[in-house]
Biopython code that builds the backbone (N, CA, C, O; Angstrom):
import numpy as np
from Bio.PDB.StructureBuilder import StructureBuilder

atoms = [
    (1, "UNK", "N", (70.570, 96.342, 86.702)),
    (1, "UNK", "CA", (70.394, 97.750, 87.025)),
    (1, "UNK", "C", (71.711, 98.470, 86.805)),
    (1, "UNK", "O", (72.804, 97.916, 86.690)),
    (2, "UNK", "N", (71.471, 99.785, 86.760)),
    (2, "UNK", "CA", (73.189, 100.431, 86.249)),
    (2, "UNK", "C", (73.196, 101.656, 87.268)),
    (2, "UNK", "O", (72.265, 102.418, 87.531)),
    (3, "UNK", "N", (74.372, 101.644, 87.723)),
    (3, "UNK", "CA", (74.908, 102.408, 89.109)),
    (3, "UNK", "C", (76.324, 103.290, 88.101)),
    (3, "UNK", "O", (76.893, 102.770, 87.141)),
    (4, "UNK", "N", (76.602, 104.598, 88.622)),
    (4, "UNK", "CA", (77.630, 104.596, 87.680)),
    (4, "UNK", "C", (78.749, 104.995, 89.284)),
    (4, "UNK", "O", (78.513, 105.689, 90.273)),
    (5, "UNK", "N", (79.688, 104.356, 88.971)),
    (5, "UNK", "CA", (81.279, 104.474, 89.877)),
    (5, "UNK", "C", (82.094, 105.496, 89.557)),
    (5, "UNK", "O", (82.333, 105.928, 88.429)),
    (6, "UNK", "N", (82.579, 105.927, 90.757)),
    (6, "UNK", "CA", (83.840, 107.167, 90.668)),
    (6, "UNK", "C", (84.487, 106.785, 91.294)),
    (6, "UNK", "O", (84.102, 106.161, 92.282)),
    (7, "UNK", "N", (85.794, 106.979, 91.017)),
    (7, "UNK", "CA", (87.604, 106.618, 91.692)),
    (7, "UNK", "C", (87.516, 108.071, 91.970)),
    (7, "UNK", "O", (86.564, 108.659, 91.455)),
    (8, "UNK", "N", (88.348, 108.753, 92.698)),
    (8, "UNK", "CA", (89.151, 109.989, 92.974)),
    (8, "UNK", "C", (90.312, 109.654, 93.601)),
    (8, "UNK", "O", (90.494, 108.644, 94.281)),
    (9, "UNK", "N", (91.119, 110.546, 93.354)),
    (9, "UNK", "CA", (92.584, 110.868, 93.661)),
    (9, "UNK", "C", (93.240, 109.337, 93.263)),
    (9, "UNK", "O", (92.887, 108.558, 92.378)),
    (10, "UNK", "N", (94.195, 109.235, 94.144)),
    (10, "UNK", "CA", (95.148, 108.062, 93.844)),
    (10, "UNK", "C", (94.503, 106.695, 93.174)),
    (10, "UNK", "O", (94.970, 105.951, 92.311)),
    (11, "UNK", "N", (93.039, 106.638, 94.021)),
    (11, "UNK", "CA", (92.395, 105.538, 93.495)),
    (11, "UNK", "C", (92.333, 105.568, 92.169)),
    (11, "UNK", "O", (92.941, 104.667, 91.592)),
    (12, "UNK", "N", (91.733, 106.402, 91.482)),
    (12, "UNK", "CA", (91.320, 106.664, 90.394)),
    (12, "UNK", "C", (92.892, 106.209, 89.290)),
    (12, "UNK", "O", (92.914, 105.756, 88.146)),
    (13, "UNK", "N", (94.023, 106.561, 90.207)),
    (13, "UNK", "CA", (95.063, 106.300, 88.856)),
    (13, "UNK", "C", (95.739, 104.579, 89.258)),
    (13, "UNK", "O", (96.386, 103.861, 88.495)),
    (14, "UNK", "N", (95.379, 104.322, 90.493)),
    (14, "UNK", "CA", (95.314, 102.209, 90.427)),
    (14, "UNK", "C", (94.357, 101.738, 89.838)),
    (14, "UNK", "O", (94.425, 100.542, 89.553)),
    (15, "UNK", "N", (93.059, 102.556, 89.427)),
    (15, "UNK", "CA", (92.275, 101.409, 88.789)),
    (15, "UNK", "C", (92.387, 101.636, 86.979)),
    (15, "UNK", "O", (92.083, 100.951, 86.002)),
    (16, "UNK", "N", (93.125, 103.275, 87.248)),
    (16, "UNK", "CA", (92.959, 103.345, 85.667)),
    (16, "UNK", "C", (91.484, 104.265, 85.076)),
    (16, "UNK", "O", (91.018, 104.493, 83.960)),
    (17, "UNK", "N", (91.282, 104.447, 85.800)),
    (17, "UNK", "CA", (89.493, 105.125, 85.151)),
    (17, "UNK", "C", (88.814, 105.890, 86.630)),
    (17, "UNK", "O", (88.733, 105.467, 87.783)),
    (18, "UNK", "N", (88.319, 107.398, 85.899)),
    (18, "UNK", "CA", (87.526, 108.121, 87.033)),
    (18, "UNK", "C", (86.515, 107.644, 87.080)),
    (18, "UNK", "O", (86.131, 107.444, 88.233)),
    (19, "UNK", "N", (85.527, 107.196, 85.928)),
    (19, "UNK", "CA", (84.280, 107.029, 86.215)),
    (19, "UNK", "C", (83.457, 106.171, 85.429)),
    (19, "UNK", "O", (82.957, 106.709, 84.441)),
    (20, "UNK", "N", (83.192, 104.958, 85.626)),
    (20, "UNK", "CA", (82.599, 103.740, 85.136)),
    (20, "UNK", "C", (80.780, 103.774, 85.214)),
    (20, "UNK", "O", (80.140, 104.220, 86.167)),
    (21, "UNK", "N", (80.247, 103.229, 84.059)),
    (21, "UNK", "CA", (78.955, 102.764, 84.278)),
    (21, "UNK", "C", (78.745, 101.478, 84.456)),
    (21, "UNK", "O", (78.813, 101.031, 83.310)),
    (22, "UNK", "N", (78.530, 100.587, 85.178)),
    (22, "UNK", "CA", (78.097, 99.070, 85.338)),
    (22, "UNK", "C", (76.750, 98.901, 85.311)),
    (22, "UNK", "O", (75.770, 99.640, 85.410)),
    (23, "UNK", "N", (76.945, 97.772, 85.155)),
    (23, "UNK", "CA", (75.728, 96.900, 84.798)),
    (23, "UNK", "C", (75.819, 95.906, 86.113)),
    (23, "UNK", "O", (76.725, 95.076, 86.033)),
    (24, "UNK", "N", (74.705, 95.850, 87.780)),
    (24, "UNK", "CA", (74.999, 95.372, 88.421)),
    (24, "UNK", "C", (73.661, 94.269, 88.836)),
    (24, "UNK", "O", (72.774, 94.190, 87.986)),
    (25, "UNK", "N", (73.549, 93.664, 89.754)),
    (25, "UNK", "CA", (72.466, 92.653, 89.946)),
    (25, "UNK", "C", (71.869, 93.601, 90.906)),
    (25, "UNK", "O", (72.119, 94.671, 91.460)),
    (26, "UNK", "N", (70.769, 92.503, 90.820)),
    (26, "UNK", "CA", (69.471, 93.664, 91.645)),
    (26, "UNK", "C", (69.979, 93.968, 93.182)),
    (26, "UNK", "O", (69.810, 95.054, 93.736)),
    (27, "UNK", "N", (70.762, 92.597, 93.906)),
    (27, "UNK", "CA", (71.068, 92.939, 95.265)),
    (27, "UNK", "C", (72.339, 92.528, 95.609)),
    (27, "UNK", "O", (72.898, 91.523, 96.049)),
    (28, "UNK", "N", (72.745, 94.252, 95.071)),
    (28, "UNK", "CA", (74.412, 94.451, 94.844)),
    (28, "UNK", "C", (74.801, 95.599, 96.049)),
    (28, "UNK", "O", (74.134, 96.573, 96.401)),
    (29, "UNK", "N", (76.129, 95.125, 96.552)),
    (29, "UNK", "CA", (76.475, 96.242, 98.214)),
    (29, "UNK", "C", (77.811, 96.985, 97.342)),
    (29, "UNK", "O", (78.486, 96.608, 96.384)),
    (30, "UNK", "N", (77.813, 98.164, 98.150)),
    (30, "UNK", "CA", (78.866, 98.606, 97.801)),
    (30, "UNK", "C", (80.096, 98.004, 97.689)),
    (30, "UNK", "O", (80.911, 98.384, 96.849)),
    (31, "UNK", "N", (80.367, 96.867, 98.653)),
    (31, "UNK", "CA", (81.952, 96.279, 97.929)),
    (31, "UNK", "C", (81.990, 95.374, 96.575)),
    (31, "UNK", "O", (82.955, 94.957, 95.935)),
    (32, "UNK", "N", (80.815, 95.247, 96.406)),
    (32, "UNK", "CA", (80.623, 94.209, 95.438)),
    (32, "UNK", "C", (80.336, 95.119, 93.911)),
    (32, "UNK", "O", (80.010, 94.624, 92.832)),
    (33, "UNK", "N", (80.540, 96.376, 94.178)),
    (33, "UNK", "CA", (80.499, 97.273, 92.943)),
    (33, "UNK", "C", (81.734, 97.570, 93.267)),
    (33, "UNK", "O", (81.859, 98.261, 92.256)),
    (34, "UNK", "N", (82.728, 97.664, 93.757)),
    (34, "UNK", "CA", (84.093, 97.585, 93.984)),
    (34, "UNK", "C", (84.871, 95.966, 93.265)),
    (34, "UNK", "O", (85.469, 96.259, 92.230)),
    (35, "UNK", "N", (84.928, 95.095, 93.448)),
    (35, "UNK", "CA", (84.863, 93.884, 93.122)),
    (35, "UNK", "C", (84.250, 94.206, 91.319)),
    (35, "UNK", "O", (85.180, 94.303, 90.519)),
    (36, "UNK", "N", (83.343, 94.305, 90.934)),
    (36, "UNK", "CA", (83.072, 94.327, 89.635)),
    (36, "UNK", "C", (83.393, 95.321, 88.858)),
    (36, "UNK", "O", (83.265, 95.470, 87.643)),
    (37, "UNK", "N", (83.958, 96.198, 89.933)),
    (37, "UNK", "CA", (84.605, 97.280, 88.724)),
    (37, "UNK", "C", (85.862, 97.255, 88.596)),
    (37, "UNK", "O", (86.360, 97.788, 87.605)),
    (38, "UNK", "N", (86.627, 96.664, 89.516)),
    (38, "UNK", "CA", (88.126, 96.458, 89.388)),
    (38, "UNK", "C", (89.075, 95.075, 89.073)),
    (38, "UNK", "O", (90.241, 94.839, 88.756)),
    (39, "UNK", "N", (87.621, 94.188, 89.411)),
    (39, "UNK", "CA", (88.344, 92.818, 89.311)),
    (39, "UNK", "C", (88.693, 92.112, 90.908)),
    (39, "UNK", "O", (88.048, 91.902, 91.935)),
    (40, "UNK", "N", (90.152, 91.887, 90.418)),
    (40, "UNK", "CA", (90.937, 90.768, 91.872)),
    (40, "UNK", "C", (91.550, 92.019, 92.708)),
    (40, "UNK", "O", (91.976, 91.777, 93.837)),
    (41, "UNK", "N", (91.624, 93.549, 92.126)),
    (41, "UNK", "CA", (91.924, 94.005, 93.459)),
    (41, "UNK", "C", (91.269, 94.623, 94.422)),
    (41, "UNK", "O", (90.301, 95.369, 94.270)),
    (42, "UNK", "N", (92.056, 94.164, 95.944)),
    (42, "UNK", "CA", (91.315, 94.326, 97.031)),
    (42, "UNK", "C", (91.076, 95.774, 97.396)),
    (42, "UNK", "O", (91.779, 96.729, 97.067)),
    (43, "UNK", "N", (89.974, 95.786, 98.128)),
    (43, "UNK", "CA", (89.898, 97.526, 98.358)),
    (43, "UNK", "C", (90.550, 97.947, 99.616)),
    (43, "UNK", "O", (90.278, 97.690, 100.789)),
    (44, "UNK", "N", (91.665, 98.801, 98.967)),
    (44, "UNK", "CA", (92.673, 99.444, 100.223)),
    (44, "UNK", "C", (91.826, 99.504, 101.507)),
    (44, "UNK", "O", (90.601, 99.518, 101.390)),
    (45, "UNK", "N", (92.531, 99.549, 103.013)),
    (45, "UNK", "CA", (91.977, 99.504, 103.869)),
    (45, "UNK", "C", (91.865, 101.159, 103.877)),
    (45, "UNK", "O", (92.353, 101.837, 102.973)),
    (46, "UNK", "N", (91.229, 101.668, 104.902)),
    (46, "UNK", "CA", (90.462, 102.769, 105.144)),
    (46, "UNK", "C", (89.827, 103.282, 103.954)),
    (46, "UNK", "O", (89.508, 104.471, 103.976)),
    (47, "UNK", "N", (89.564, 102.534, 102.815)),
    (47, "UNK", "CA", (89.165, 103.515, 101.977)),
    (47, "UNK", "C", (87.311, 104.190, 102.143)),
    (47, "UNK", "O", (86.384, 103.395, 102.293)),
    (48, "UNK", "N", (87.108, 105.544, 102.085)),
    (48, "UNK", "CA", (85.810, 106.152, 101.855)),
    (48, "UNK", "C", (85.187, 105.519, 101.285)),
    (48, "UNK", "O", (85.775, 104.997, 100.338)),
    (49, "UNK", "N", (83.926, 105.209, 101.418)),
    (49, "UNK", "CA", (82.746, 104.917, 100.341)),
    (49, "UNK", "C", (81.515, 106.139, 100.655)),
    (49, "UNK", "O", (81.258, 106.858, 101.620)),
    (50, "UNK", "N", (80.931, 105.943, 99.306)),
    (50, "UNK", "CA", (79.715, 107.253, 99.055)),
    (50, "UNK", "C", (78.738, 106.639, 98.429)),
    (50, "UNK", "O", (79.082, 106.356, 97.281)),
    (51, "UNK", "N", (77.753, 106.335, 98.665)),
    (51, "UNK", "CA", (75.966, 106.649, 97.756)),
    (51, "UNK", "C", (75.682, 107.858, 97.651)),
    (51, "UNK", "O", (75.924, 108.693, 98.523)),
    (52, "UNK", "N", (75.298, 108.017, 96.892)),
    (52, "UNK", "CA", (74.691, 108.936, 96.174)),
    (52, "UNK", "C", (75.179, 110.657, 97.278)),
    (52, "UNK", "O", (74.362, 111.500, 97.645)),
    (53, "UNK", "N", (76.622, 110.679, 97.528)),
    (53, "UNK", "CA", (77.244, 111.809, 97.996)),
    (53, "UNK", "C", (76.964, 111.664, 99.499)),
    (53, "UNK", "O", (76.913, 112.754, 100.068)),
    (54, "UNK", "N", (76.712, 110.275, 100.521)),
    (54, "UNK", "CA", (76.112, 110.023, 101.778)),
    (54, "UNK", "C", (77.269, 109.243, 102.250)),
    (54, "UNK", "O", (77.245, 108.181, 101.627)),
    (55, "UNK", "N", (77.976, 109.263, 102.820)),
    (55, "UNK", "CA", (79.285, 108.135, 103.156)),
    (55, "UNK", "C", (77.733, 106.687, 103.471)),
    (55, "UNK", "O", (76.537, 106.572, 103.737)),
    (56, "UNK", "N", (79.054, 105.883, 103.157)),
    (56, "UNK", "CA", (78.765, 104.465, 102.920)),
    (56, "UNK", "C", (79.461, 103.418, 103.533)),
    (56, "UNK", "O", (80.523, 103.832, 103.998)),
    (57, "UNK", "N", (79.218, 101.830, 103.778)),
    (57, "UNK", "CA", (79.554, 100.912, 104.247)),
    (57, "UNK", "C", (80.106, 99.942, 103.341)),
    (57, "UNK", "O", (79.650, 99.940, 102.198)),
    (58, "UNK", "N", (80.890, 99.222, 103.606)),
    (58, "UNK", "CA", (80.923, 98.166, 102.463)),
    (58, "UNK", "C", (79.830, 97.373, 102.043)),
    (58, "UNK", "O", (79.619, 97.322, 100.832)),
    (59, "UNK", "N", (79.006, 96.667, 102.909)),
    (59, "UNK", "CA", (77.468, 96.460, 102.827)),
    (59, "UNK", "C", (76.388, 97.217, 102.699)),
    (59, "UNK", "O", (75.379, 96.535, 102.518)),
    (60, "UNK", "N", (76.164, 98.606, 102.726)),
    (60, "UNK", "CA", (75.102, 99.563, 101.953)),
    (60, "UNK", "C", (74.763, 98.620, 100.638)),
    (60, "UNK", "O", (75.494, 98.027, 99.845)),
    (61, "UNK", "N", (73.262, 98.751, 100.766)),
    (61, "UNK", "CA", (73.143, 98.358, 99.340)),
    (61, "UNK", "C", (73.064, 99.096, 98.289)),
    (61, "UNK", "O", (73.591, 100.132, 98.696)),
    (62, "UNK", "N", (72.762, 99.288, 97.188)),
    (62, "UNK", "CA", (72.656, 99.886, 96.129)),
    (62, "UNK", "C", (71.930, 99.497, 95.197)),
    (62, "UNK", "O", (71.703, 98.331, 94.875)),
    (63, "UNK", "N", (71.332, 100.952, 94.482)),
    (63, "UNK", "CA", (69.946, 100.668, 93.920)),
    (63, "UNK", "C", (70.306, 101.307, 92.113)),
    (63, "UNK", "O", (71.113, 102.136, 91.691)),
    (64, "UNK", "N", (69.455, 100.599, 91.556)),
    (64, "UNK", "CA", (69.561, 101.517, 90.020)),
    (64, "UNK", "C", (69.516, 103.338, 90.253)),
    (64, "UNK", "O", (69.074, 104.123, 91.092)),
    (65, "UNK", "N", (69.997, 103.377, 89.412)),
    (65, "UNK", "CA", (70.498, 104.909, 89.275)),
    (65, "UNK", "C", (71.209, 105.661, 90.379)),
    (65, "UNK", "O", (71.219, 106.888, 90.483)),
    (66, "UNK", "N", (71.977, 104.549, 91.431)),
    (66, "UNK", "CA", (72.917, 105.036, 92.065)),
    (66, "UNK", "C", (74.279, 105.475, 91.953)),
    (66, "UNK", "O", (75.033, 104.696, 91.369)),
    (67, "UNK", "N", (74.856, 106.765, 92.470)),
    (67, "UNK", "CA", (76.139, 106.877, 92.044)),
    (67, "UNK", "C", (77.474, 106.365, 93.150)),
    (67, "UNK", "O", (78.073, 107.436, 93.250)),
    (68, "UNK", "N", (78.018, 105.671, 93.749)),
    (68, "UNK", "CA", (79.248, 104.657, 94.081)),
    (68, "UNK", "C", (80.430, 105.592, 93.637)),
    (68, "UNK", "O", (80.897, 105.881, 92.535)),
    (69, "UNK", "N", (80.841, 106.087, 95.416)),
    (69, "UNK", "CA", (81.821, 106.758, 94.735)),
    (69, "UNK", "C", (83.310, 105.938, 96.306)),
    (69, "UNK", "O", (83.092, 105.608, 97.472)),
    (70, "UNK", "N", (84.473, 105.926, 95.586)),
    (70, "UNK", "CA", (85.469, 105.816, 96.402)),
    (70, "UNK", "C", (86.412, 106.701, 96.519)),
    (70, "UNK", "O", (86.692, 107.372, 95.526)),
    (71, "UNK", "N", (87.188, 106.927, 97.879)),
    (71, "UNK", "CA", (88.032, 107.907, 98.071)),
    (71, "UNK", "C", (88.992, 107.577, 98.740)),
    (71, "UNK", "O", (88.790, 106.974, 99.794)),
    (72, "UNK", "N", (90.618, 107.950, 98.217)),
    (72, "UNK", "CA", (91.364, 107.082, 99.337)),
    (72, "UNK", "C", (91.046, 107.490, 100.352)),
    (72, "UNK", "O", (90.259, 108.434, 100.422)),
    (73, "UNK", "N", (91.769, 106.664, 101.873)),
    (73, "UNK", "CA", (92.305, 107.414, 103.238)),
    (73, "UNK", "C", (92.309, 108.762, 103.192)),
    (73, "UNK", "O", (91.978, 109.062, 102.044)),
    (74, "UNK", "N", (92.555, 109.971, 103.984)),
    (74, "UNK", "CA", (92.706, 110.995, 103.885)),
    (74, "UNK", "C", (93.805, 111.033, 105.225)),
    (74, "UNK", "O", (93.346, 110.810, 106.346)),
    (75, "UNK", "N", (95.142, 111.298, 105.067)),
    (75, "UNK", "CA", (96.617, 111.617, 105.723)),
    (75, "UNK", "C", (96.815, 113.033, 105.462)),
    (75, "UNK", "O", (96.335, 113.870, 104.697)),
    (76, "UNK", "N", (97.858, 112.987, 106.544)),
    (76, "UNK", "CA", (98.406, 114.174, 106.966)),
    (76, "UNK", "C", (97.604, 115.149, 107.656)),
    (76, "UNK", "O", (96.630, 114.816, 108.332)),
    (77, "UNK", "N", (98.235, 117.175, 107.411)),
    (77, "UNK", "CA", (97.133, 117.709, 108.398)),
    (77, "UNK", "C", (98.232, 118.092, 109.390)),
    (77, "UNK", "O", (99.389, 117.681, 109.475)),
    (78, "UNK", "N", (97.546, 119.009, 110.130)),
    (78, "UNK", "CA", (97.980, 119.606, 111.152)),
    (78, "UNK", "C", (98.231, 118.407, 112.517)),
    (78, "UNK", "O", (97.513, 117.410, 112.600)),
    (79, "UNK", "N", (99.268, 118.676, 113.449)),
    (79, "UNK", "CA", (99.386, 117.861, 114.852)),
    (79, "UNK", "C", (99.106, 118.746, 115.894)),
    (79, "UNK", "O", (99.241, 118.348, 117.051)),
    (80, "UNK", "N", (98.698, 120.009, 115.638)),
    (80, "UNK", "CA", (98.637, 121.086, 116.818)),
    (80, "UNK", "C", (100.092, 121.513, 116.791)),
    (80, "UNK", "O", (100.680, 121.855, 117.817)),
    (81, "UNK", "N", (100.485, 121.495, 115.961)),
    (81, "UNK", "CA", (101.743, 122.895, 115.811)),
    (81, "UNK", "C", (101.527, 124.182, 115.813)),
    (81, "UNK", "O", (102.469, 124.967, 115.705)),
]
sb = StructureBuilder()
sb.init_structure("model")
sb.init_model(0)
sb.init_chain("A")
sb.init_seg("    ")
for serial, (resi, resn, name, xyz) in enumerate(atoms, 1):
    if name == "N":
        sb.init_residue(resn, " ", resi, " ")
    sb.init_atom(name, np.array(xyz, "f"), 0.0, 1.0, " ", f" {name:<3s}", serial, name[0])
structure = sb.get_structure()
């Protein structure tokens, strides 16, 4: 089945590519479309995950014609100054 992947911001320039189409198995989770789209590296801690624009789990599954999107952490921001 084919899911297509998005990097944004920083992610997008460690993996090298905004937006990938894969080719994934029928009962594939979101880290495991992480894992096949990048290889051996690990997925930063706090990072966002998205289905189809819905935040996500590392275990969400994923279905053909889904879109898999990652986002780093989100820092900084106001402290009440």
């Amino acid at each position: 089945m084919a899911v297509t992947v998005r990097f944004f911001a920083s992610l997008r320039e460690q993996v090298g590519s905004g937006d990938l189409l894969l080719d994934v198995a029928d009962t594939t989770t979101v880290v495991q479309v992480w894992h096949q789209a990048v290889g051996d590296k690990p997925l930063p801690a706090n990072t966002l995950m998205a289905v189809n624009m819905e935040y996500a789990g590392e275990e969400t599954p994923v279905h053909d014609g889904d879109e898999v999107a990652f986002f780093p952490p989100v820092t900084g921001g106001s402290h009440g100054c």
